[in-house]
C-alpha angles and dihedrals in degrees: 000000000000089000092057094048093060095053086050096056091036090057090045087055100054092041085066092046095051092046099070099040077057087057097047086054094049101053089041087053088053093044086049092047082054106052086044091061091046084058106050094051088048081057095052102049085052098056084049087045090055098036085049092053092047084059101053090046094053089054088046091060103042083056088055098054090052089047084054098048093043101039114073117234115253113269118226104233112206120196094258093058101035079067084062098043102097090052099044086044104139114230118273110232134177105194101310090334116092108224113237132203129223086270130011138179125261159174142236137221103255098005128111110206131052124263124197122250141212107215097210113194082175090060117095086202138355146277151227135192094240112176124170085018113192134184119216134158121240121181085354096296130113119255144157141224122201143159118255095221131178144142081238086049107080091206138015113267120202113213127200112204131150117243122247103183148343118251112204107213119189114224118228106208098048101021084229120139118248116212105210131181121241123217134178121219132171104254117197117198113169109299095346115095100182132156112239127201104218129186111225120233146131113285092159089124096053135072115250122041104209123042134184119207127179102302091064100041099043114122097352111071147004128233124231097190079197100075131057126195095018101156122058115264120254114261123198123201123212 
């Protein structure tokens, strides 16, 4: 009997051993189950991660293949031909507008070299260097002659035109009114042809001899006061 009464407690004893190790294994499996998950959601937002940056990758490249069929590539200049730039220089456009510089290079009606312009957004209408200016009939019409005179300009050019108004400019020094003579001349400027209407005055003291204000630039081209010569110069062939 005694004998019995040991194993029993014996039995008891180790009951109440064994119960808190099955605890333990229980919370470490749970804790295991949970780290497992954390994994494996780490793991899926990497793979979205990954599969995210392939597809950035892939649009970059196709940008870059755009960029690379719409972008020129770039053109060795050797010595001979950087002499020849300014005259080979494409035409700057901005949708159907040439885009101008502060000052650009052009041509006259009837003249046969090139004369440097001011293009004047701040001009209501534009100007030419007039010097000996003289007033005349021909066919019973008004006209002027003048000479074409400036420190760019290597000799003096008389110039013929009719007149087709007079401009009254009021002069701010003196608060007097100017009575000037209007002509009209072709201008080419790049790709533009377009008639101009100058008035004609001394600018032997500035810099420029021709300049083109708004009336001449309206509608047809835009102004990046930035740039200078961005149009080839004209060139005239014998």
């Amino acid at each position: 009997m005694k004998k019995l009464s040991v194993i029993a407690v014996s039995l008891a004893l180790s009951a109440c051993a064994n119960q808190p190790t099955s605890q333990q294994n229980d919370q470490a499996l749970e804790q295991l189950s949970q780290l497992s998950a954390q994994q494996t959601n780490v793991l899926s937002q990497c793979e979205a991660m990954s599969e995210q940056l392939a597809t950035n990758q892939q649009r970059f490249d196709q940008l870059e293949e755009k960029i690379v069929a719409i972008v020129p590539a770039p053109v060795a200049v050797n010595s001979k031909s950087s002499a020849q730039s300014c005259n080979k220089q494409s035409a700057y456009k901005l949708g159907n507008k040439t885009v101008l510089g502060e000052s650009e290079w052009v041509s006259l009606q009837g003249q046969n070299q090139a004369f440097q312009a001011r293009i004047d957004t701040g001009a209501a209408t534009s100007s030419l260097n007039a010097t000996n200016i003289v007033k005349f009939e021909r066919d019973g019409k008004n006209w002027v002659r003048f000479n074409l005179r400036h420190k760019t300009i290597d000799s003096d050019i008389m110039v013929e035109r009719p007149v087709i108004r007079t401009a009254e400019v009021t002069q701010a020094s003196t608060n007097t009114i100017d009575k000037r003579p209007v002509v009209s001349m072709l201008v080419k400027l790049g790709p533009i042809s377009e008639n101009a209407q100058f008035t004609l005055t001394d600018r032997s003291h500035l810099s420029y001899p021709v300049l083109l204000g708004r009336s001449f630039l309206r509608d047809i081209s835009v102004v990046d006061i930035s740039q200078k010569f961005t149009q080839a110069k004209p060139t005239f062939k014998d």
